[in-house]
C-alpha positions in Angstrom: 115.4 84.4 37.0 111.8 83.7 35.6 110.9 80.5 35.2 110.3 78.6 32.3 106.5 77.8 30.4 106.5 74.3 31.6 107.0 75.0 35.2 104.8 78.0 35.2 102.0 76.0 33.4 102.1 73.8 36.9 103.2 75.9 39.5 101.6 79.5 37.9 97.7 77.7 37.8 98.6 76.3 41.6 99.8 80.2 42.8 96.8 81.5 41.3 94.8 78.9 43.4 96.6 79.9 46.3 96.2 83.7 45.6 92.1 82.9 45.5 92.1 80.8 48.4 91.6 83.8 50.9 88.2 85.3 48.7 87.9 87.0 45.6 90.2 89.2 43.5 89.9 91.1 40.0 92.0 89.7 37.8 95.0 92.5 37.6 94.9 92.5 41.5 95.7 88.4 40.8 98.3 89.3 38.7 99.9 91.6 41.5 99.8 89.9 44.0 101.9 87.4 42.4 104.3 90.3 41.7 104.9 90.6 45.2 106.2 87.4 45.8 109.8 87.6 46.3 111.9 86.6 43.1 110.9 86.6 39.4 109.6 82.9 39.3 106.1 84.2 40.1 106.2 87.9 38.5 103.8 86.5 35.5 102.1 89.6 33.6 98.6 89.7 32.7 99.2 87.9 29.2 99.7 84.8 31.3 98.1 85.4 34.2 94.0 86.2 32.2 94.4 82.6 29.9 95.5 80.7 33.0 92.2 82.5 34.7 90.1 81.5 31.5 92.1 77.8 31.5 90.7 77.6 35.8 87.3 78.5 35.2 86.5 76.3 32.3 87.8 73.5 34.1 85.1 74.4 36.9 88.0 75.2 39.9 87.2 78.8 39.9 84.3 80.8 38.8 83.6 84.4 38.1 81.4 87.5 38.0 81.4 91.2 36.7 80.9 93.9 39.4 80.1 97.3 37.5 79.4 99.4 40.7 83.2 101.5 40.2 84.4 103.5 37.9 84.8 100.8 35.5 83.3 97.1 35.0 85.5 94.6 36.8 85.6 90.5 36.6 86.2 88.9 39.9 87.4 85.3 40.2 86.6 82.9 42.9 87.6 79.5 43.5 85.3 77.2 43.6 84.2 73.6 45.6 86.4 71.4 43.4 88.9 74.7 43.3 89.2 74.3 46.7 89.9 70.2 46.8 92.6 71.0 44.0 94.2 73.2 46.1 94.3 70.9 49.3 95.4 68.2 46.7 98.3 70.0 44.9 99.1 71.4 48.3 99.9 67.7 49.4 102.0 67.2 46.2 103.5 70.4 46.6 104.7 69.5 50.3 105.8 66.0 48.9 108.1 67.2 46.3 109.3 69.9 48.2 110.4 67.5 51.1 112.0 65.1 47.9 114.1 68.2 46.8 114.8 68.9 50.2 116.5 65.4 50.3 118.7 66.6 47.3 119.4 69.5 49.0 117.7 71.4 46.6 115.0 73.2 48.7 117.4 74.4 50.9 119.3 76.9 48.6 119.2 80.6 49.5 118.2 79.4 52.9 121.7 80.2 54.5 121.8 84.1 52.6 118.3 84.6 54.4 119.8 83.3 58.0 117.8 80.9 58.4 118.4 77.8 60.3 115.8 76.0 60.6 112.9 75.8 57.3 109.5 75.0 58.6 108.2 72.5 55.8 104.8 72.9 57.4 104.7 76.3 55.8 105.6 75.2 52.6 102.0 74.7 50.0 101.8 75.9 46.5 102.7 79.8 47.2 106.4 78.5 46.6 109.1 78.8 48.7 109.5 82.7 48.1 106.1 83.0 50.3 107.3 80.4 52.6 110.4 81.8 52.9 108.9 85.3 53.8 107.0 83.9 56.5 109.6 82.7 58.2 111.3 85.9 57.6 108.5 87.6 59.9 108.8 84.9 62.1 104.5 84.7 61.6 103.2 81.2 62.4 102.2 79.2 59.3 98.3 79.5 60.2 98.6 82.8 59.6 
């Protein structure tokens, strides 16, 4: 099930954050990465992906530049200082809503289909539970 505008405007701009956080990306290898996230909620094409790009940079959280040495000119995104203290902030919120819908017993759905027991909320940040839940699937420490 995709999710709906509201959440992605939210959620979508904090994935893309968390896609950057490791280095640089084009913007269509953004967009798939974010296809490989497991689910729909995160499959955004690039006619949302490119405006939330243009939304990030003008706010100053990530910047970018053209490389031209392939076969074909390509604009890389980056995140930037206050990119990166967004991130560490909307992690935080992430974590704390994620523990309050935990508390519902919302967070825990598809948990027992996976076989999981136990949910490691330490692992849980803005890549959304799909990437959370895949790490656990490896059984891959969250510092990974």
């Amino acid at each position: 099930m995709a999710a709906d505008d509201q959440f992605i405007r939210g959620a979508g701009m904090l994935a893309v954050l968390k896609v950057l956080e490791d280095g640089e990306l084009y913007g269509y290898a953004i967009v798939e990465a974010l296809g490989r996230t497991k689910g729909e909620a995160l499959h955004l094409g690039q006619s949302t992906v490119y405006p939330m790009l243009y939304n990030l940079e003008a706010k100053g959280l990530i910047k970018s530049r053209w490389d031209e040495s392939g076969t074909r000119p390509r604009k890389y995104y980056s995140l930037t200082k206050a990119g990166k203290t967004r991130l560490a902030e909307d992690t935080d919120q992430w974590r704390e809503i994620t523990k309050a819908m935990a508390s519902l017993g919302l967070a825990k759905l598809g948990l027992a289909k996976l076989g999981l027991a136990r949910f490691d909320f330490a692992c849980f940040g803005p890549s959304l539970t799909t990437l959370a839940y895949s790490r656990v699937e490896r059984n891959t420490p969250c510092s990974e």
